[in-house]
HTML snippet that shows the backbone in 3Dmol.js (N, CA, C, O; Angstrom):
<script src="https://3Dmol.org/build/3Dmol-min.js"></script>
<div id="view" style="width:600px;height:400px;position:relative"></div>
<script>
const pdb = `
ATOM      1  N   UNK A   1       9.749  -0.449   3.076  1.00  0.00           N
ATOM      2  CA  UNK A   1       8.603  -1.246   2.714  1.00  0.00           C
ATOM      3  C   UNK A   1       9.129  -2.496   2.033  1.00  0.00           C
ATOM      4  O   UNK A   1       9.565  -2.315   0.897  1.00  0.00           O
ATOM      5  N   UNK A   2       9.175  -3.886   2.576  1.00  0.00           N
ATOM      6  CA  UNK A   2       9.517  -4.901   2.534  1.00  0.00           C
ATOM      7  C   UNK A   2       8.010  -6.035   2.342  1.00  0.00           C
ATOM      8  O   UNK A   2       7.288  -6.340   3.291  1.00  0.00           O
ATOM      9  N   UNK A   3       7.825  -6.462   1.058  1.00  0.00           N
ATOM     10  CA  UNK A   3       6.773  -7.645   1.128  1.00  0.00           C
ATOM     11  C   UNK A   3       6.993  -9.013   2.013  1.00  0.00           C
ATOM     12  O   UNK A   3       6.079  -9.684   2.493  1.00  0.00           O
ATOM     13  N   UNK A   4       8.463  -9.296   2.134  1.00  0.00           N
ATOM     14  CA  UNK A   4       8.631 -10.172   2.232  1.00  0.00           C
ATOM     15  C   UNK A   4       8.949 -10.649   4.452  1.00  0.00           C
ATOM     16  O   UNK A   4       9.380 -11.592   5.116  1.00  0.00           O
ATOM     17  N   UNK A   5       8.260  -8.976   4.742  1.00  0.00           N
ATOM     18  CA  UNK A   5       8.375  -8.941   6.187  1.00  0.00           C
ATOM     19  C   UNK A   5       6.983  -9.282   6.652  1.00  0.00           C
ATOM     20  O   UNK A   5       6.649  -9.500   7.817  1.00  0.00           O
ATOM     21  N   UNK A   6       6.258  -9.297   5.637  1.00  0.00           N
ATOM     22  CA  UNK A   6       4.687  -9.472   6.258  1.00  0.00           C
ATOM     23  C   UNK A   6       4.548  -9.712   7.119  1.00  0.00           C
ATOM     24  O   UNK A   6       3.996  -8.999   7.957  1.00  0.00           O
ATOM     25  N   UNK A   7       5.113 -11.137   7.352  1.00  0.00           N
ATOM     26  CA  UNK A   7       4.693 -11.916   8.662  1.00  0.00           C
ATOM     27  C   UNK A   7       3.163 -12.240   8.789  1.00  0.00           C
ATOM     28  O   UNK A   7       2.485 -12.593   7.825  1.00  0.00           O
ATOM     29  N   UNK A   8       2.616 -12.071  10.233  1.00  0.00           N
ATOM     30  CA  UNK A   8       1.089 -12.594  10.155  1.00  0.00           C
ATOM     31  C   UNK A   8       0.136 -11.260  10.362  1.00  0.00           C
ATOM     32  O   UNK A   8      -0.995 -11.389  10.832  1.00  0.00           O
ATOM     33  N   UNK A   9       0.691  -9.905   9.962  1.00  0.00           N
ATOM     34  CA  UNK A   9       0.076  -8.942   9.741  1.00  0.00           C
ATOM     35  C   UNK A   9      -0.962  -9.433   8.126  1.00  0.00           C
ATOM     36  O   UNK A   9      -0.452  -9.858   7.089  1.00  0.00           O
ATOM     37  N   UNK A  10      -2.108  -9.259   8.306  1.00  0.00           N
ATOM     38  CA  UNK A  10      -2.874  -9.391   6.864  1.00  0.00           C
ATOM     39  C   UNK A  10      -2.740  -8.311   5.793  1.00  0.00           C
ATOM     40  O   UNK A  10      -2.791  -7.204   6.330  1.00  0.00           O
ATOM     41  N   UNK A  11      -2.591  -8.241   4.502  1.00  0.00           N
ATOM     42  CA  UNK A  11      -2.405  -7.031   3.644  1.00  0.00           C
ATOM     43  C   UNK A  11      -3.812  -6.572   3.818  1.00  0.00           C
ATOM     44  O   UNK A  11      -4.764  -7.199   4.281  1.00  0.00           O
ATOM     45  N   UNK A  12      -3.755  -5.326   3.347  1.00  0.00           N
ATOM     46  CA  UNK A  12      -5.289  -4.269   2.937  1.00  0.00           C
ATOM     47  C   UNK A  12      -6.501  -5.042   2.740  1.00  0.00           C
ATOM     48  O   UNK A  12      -7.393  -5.043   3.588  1.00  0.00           O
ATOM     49  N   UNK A  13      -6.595  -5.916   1.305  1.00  0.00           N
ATOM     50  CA  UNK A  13      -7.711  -6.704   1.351  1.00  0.00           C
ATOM     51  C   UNK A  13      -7.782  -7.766   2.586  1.00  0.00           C
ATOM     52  O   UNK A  13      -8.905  -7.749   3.091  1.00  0.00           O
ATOM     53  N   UNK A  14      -7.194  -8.370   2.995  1.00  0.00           N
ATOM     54  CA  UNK A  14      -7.318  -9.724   4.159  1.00  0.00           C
ATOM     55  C   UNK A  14      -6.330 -10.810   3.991  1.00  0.00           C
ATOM     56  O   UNK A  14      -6.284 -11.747   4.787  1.00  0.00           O
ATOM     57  N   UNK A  15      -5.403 -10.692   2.806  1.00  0.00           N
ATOM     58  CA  UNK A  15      -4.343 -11.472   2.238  1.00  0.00           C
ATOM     59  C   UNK A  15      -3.514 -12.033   3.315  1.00  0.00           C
ATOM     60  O   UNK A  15      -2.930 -11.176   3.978  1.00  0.00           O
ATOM     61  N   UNK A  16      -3.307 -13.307   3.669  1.00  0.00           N
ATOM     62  CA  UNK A  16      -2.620 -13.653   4.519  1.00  0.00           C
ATOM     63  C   UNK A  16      -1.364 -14.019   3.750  1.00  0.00           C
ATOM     64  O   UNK A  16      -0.730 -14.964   4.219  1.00  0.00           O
ATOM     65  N   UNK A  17      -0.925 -13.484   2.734  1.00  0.00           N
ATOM     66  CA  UNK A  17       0.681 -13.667   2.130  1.00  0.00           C
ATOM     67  C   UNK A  17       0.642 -12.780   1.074  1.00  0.00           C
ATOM     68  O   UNK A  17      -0.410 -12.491   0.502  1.00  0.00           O
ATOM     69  N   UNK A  18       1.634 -12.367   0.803  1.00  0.00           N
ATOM     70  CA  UNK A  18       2.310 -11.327  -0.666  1.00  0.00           C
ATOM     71  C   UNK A  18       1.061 -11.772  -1.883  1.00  0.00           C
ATOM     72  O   UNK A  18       0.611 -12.886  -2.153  1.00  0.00           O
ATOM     73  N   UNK A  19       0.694 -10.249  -2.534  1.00  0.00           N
ATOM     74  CA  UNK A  19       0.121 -10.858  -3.507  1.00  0.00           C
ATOM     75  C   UNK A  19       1.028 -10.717  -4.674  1.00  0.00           C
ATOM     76  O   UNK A  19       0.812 -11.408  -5.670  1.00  0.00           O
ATOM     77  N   UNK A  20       1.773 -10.095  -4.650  1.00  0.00           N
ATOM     78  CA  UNK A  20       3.223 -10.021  -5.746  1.00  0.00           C
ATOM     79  C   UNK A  20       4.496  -9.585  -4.654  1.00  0.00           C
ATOM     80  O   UNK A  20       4.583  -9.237  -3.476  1.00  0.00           O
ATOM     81  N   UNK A  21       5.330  -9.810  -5.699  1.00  0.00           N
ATOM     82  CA  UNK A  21       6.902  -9.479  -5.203  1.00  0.00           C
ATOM     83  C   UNK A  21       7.078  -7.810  -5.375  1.00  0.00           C
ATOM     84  O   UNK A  21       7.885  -7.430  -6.225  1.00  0.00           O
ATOM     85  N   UNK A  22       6.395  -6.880  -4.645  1.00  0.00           N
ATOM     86  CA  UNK A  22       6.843  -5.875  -4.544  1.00  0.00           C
ATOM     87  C   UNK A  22       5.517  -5.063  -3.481  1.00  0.00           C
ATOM     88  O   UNK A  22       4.673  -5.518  -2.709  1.00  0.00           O
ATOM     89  N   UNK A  23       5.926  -3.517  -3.989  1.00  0.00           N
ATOM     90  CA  UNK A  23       5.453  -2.842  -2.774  1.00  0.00           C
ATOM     91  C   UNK A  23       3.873  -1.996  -3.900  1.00  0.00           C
ATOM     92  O   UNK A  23       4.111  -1.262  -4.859  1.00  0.00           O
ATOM     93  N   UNK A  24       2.658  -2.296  -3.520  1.00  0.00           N
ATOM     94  CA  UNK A  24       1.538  -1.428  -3.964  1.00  0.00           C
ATOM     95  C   UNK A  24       1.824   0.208  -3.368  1.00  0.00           C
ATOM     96  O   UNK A  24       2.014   0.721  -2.265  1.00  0.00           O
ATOM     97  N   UNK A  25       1.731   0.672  -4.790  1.00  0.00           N
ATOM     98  CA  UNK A  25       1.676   2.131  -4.368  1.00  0.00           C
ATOM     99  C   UNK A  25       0.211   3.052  -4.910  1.00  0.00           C
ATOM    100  O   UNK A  25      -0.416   2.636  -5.885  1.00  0.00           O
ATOM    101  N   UNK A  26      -0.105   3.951  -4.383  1.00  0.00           N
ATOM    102  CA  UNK A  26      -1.084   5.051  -5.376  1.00  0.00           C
ATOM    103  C   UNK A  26      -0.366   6.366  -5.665  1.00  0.00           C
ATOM    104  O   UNK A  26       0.424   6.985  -4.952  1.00  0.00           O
ATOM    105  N   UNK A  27      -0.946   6.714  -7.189  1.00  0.00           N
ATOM    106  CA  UNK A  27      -0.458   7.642  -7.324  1.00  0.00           C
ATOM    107  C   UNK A  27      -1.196   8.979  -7.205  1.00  0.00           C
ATOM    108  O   UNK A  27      -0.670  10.078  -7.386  1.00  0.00           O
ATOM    109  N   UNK A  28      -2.315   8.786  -6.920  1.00  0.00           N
ATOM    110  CA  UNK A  28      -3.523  10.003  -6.651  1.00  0.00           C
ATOM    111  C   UNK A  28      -4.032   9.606  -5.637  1.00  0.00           C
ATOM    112  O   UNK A  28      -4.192   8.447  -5.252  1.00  0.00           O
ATOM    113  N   UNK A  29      -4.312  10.589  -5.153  1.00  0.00           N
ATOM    114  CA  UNK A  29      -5.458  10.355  -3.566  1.00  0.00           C
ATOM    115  C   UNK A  29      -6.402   9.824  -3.442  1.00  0.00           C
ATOM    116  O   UNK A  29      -6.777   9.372  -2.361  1.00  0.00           O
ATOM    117  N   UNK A  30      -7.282   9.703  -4.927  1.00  0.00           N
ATOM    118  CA  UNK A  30      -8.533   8.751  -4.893  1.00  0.00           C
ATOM    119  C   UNK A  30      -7.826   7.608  -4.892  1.00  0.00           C
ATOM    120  O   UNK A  30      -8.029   7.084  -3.797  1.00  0.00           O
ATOM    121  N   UNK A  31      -7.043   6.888  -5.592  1.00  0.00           N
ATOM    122  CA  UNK A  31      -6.733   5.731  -5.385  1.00  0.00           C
ATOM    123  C   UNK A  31      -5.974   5.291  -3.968  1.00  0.00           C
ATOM    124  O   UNK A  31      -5.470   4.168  -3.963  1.00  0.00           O
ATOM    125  N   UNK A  32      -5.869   6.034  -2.871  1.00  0.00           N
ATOM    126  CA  UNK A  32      -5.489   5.892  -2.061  1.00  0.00           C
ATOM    127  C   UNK A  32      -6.560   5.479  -1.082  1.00  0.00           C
ATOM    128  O   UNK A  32      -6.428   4.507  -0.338  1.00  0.00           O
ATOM    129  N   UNK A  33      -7.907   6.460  -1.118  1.00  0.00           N
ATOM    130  CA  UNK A  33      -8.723   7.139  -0.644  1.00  0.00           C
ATOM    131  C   UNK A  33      -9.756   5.149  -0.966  1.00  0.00           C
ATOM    132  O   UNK A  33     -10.370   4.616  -0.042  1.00  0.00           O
ATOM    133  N   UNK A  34      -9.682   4.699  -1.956  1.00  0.00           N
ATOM    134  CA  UNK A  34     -10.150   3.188  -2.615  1.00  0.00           C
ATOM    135  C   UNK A  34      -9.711   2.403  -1.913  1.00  0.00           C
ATOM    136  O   UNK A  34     -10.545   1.579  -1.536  1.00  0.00           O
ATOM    137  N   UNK A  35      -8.611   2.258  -1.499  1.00  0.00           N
ATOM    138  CA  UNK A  35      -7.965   1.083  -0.978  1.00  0.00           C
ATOM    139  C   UNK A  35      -8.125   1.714   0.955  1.00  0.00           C
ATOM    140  O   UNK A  35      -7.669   1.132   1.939  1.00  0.00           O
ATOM    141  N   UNK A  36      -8.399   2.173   0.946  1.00  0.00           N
ATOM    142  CA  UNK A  36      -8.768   2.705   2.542  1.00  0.00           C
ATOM    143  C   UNK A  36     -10.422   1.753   2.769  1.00  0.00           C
ATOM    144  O   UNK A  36     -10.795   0.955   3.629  1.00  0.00           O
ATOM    145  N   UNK A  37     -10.964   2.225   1.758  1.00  0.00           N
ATOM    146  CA  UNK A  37     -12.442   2.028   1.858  1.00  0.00           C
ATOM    147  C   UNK A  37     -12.624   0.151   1.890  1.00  0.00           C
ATOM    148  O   UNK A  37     -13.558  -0.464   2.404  1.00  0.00           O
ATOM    149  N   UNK A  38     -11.549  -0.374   1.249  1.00  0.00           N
ATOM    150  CA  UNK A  38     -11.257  -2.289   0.900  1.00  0.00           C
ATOM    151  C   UNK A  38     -10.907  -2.255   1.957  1.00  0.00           C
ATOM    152  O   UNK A  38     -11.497  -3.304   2.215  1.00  0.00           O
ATOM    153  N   UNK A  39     -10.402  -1.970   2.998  1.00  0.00           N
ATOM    154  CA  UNK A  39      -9.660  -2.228   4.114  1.00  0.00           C
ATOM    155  C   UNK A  39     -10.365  -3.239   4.449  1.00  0.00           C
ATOM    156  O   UNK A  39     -11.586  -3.172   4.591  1.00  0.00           O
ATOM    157  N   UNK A  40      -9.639  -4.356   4.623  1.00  0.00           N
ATOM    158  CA  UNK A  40     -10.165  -5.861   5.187  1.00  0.00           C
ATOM    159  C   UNK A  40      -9.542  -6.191   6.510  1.00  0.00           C
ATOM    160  O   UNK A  40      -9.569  -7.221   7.184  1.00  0.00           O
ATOM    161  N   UNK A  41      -8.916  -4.904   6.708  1.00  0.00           N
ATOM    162  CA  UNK A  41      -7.672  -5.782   8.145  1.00  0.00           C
ATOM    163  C   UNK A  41      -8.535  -5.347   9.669  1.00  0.00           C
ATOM    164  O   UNK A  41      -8.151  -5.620  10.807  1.00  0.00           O
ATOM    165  N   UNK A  42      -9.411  -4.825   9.400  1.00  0.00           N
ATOM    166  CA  UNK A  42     -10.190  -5.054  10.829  1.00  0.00           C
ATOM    167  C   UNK A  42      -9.514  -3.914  11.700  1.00  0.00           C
ATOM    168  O   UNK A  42      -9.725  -4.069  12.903  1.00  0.00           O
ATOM    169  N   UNK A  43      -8.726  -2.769  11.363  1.00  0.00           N
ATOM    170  CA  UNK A  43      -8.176  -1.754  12.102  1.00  0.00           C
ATOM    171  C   UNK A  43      -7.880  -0.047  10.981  1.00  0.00           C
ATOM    172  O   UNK A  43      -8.147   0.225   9.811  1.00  0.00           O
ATOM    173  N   UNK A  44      -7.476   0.432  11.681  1.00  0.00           N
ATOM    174  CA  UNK A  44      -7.387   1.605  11.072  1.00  0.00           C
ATOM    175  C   UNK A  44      -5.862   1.366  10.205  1.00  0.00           C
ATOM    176  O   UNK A  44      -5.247   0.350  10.528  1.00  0.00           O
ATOM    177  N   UNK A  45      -5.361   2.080   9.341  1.00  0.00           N
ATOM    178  CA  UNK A  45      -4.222   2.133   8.181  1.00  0.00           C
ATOM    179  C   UNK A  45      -3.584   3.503   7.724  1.00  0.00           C
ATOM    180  O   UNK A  45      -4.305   4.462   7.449  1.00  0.00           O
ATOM    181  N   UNK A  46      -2.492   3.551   7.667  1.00  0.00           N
ATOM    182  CA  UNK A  46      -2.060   4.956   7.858  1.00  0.00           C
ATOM    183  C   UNK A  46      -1.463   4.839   5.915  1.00  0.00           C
ATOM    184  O   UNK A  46      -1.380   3.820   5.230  1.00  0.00           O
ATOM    185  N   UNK A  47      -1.121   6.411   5.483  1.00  0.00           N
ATOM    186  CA  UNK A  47      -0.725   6.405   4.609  1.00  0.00           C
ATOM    187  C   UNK A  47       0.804   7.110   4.349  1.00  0.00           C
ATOM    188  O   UNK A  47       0.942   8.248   4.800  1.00  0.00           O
ATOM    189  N   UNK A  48       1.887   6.527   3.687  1.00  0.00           N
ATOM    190  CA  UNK A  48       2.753   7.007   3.681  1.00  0.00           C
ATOM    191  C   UNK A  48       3.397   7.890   1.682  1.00  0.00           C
ATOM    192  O   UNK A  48       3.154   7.702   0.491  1.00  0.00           O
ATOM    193  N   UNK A  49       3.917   8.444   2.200  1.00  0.00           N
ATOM    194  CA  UNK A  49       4.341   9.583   1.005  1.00  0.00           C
ATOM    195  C   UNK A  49       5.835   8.422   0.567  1.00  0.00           C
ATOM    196  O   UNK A  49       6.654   8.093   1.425  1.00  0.00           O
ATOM    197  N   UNK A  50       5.920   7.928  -0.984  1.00  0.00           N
ATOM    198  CA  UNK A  50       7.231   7.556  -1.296  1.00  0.00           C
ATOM    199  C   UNK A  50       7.424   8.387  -2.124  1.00  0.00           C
ATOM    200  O   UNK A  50       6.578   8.899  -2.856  1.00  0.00           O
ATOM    201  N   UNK A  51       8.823   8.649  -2.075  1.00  0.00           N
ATOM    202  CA  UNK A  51      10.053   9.748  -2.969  1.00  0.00           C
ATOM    203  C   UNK A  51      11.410   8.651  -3.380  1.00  0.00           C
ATOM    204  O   UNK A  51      11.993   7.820  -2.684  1.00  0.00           O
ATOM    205  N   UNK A  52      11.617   9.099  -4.933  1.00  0.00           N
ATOM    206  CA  UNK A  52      12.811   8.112  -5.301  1.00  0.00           C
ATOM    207  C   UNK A  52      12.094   7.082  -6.479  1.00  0.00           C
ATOM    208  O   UNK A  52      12.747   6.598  -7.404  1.00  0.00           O
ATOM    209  N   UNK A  53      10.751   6.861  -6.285  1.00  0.00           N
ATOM    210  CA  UNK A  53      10.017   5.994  -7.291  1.00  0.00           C
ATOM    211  C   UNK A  53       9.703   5.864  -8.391  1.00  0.00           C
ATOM    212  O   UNK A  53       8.545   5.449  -8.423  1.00  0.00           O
ATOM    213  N   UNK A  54      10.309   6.060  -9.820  1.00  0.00           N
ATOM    214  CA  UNK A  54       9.941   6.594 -10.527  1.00  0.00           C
ATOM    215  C   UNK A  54       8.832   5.876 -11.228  1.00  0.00           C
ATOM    216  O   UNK A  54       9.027   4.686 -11.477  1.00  0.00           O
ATOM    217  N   UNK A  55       7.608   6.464 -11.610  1.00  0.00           N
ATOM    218  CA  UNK A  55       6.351   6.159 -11.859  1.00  0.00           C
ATOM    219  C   UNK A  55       6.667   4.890 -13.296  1.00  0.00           C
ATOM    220  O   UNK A  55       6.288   3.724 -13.187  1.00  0.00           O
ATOM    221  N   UNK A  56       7.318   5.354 -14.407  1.00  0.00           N
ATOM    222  CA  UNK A  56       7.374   4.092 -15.523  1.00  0.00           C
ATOM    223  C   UNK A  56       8.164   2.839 -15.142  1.00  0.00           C
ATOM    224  O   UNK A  56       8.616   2.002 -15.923  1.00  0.00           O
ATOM    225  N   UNK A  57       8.269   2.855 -13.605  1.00  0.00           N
ATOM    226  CA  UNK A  57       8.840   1.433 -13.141  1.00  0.00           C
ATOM    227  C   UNK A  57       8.032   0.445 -12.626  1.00  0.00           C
ATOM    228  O   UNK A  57       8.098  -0.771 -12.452  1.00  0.00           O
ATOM    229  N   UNK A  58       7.027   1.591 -12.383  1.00  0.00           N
ATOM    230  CA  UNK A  58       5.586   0.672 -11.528  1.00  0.00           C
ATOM    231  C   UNK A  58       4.718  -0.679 -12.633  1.00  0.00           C
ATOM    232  O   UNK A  58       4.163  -0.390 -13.693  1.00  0.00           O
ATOM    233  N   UNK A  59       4.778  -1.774 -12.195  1.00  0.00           N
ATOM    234  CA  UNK A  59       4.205  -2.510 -13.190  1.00  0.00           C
ATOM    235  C   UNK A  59       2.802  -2.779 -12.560  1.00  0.00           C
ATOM    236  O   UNK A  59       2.546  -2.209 -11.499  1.00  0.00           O
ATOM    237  N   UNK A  60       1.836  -3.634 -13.150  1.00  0.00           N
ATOM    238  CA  UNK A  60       0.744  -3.701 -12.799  1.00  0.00           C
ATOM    239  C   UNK A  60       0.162  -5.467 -12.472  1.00  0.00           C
ATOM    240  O   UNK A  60       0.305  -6.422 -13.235  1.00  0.00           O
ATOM    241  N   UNK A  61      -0.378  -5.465 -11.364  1.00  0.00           N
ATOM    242  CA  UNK A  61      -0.838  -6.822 -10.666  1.00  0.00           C
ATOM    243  C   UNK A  61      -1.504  -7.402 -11.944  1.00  0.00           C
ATOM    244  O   UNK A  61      -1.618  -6.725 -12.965  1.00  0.00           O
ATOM    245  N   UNK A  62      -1.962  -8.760 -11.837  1.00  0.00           N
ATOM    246  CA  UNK A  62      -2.862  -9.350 -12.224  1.00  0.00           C
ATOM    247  C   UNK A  62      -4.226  -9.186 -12.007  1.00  0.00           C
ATOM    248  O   UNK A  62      -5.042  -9.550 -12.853  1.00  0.00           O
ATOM    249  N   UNK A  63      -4.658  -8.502 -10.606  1.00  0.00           N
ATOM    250  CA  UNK A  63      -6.053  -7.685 -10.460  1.00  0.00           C
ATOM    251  C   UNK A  63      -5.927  -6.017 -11.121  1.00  0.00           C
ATOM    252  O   UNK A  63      -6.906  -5.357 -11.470  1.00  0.00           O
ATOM    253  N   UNK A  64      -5.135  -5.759 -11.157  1.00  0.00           N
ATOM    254  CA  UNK A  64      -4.586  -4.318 -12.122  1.00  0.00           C
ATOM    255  C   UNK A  64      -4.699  -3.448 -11.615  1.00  0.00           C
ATOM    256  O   UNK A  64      -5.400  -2.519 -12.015  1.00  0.00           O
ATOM    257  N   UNK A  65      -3.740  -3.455 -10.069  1.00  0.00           N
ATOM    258  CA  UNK A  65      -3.082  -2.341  -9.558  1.00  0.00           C
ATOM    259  C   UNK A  65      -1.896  -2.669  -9.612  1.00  0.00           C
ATOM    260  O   UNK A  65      -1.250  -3.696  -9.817  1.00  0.00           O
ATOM    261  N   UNK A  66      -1.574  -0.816  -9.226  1.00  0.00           N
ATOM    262  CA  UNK A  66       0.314  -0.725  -9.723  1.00  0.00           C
ATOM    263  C   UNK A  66       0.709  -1.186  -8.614  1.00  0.00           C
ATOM    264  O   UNK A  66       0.005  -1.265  -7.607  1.00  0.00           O
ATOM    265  N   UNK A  67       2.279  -1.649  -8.741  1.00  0.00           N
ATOM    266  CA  UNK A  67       3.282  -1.674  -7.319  1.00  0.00           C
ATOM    267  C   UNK A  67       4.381  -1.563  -8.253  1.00  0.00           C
ATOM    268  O   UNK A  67       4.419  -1.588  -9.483  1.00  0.00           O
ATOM    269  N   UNK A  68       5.710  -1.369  -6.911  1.00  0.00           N
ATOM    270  CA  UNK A  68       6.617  -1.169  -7.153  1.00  0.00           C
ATOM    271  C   UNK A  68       7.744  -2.349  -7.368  1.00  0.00           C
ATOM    272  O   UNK A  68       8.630  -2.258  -6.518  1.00  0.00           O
ATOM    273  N   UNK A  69       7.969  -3.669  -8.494  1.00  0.00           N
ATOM    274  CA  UNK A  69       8.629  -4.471  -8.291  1.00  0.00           C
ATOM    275  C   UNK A  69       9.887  -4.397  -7.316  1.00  0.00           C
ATOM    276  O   UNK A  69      10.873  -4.651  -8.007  1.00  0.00           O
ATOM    277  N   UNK A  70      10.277  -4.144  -5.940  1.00  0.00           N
ATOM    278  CA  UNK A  70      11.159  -4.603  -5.031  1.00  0.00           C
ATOM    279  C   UNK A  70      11.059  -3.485  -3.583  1.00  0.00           C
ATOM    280  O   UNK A  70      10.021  -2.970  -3.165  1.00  0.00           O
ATOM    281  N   UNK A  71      11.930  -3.377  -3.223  1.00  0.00           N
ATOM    282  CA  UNK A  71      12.133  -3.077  -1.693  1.00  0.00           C
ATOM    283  C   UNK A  71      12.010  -1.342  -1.622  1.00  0.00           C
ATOM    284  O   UNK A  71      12.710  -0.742  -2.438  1.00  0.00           O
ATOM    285  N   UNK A  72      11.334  -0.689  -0.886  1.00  0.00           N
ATOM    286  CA  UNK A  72      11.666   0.884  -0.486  1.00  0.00           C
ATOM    287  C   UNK A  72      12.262   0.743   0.620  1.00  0.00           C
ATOM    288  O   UNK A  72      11.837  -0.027   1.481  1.00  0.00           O
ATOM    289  N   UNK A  73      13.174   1.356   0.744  1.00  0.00           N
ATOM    290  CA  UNK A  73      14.591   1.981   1.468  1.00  0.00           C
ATOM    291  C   UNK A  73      13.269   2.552   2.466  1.00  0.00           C
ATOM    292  O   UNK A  73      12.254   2.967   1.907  1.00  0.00           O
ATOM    293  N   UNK A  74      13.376   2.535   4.047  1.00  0.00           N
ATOM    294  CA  UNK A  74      13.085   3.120   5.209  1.00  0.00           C
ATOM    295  C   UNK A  74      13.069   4.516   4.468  1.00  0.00           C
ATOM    296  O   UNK A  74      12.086   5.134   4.060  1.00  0.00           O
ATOM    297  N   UNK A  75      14.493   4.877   4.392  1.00  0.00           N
ATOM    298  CA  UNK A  75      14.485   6.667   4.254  1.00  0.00           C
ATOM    299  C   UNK A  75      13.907   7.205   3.061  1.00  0.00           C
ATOM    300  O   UNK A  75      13.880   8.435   3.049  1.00  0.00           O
ATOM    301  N   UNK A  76      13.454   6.651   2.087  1.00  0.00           N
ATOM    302  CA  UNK A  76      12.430   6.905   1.290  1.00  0.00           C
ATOM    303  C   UNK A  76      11.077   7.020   1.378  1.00  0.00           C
ATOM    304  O   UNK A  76      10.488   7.046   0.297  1.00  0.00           O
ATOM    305  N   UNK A  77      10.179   7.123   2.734  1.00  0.00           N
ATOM    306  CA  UNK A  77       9.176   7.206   2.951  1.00  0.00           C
ATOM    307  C   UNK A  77       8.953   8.442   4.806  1.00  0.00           C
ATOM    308  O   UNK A  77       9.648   8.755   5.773  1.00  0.00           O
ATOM    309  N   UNK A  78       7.721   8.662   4.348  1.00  0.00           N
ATOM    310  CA  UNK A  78       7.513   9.601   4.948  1.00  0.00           C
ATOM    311  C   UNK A  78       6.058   9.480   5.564  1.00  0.00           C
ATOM    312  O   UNK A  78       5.198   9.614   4.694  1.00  0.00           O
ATOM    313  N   UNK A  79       5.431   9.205   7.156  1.00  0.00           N
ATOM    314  CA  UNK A  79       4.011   9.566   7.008  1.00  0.00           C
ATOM    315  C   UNK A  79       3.271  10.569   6.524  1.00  0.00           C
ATOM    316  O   UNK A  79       3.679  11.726   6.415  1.00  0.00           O
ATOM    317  N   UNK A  80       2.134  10.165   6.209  1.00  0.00           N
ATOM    318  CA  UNK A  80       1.634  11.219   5.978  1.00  0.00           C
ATOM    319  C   UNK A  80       0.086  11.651   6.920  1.00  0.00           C
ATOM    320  O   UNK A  80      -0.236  12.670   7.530  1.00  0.00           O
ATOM    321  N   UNK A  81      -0.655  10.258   6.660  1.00  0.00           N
ATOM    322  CA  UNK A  81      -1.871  10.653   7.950  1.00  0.00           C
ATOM    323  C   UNK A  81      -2.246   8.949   7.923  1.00  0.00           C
ATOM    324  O   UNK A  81      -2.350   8.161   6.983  1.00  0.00           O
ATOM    325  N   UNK A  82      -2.407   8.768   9.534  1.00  0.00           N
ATOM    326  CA  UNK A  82      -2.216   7.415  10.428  1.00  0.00           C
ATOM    327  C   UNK A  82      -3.728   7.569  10.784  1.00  0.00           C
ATOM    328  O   UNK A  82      -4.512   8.516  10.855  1.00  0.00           O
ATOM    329  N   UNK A  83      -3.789   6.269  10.968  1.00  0.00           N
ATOM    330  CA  UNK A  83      -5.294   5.813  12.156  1.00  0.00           C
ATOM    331  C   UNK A  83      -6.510   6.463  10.996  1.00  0.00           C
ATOM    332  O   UNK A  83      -7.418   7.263  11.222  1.00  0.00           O
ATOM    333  N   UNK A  84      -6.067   5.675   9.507  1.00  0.00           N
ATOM    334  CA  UNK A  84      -7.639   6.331   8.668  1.00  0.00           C
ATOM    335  C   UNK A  84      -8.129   5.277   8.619  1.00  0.00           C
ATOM    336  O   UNK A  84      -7.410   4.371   8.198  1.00  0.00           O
ATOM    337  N   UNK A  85      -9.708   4.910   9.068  1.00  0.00           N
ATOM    338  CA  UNK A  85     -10.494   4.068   8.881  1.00  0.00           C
ATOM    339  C   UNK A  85     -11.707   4.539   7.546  1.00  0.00           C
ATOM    340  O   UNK A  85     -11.916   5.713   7.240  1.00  0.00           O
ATOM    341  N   UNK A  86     -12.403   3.335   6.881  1.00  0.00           N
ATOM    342  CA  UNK A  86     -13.328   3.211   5.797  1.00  0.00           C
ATOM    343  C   UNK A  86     -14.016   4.640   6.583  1.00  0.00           C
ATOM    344  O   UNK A  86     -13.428   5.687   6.314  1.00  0.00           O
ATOM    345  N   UNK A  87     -15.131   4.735   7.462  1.00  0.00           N
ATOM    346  CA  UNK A  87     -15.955   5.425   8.033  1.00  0.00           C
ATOM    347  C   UNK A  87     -15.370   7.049   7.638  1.00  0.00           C
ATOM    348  O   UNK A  87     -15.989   7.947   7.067  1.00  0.00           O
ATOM    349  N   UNK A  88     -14.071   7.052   8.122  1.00  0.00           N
ATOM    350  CA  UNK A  88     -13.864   8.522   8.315  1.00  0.00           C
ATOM    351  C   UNK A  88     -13.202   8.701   6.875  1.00  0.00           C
ATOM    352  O   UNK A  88     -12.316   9.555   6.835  1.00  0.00           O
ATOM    353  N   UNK A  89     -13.502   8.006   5.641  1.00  0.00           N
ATOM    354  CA  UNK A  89     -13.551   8.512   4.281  1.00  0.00           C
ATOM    355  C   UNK A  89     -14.754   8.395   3.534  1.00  0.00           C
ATOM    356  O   UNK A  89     -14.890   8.459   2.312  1.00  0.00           O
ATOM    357  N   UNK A  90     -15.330   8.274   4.129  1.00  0.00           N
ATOM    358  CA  UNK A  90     -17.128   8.139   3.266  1.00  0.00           C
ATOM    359  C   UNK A  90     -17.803   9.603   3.630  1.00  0.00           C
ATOM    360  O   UNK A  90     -18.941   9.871   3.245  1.00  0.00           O
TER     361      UNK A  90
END
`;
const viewer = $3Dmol.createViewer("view");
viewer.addModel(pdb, "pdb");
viewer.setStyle({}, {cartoon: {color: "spectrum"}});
viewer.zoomTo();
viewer.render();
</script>
């Protein structure tokens, strides 16, 4: 998980660039389950499991969610469930 690969994929809300220098994570399922429901990108969004992260590293946005200031390693992540749209969490 790389911010800086975006490219012209839009983030979750509709962001057409990084909203900080690192990677948004959740640490509970409702907050996962929240940012499914914001989905601004006009398609379905899958969720992945990170391992290696340790939680008092996570700092917090200026809208005041956590991320992870820098890069997750490929082999540090894991799917977990793909193709979730707003609809099929309400």
């Amino acid at each position: 998980m790389d911010w800086t690969r975006m490219g012209a994929a839009p983030g979750i809300a509709g962001s057409r660039r990084p909203e900080v220098e690192g990677v948004f994570l959740c640490a509970e399922r409702w907050e996962a389950d929240w940012f499914i429901r914001l989905n601004n990108t006009g398609g379905p969004v899958d969720i992945w499991a990170v391992e290696g992260v340790e939680l008092d590293l996570l700092q917090t946005s200026p809208e005041g969610f956590r991320y992870f200031p820098g890069k997750i390693d490929a082999r540090q992540v894991q799917l977990v469930e793909q193709d979730l749209t707003a609809a099929a969490e309400l």
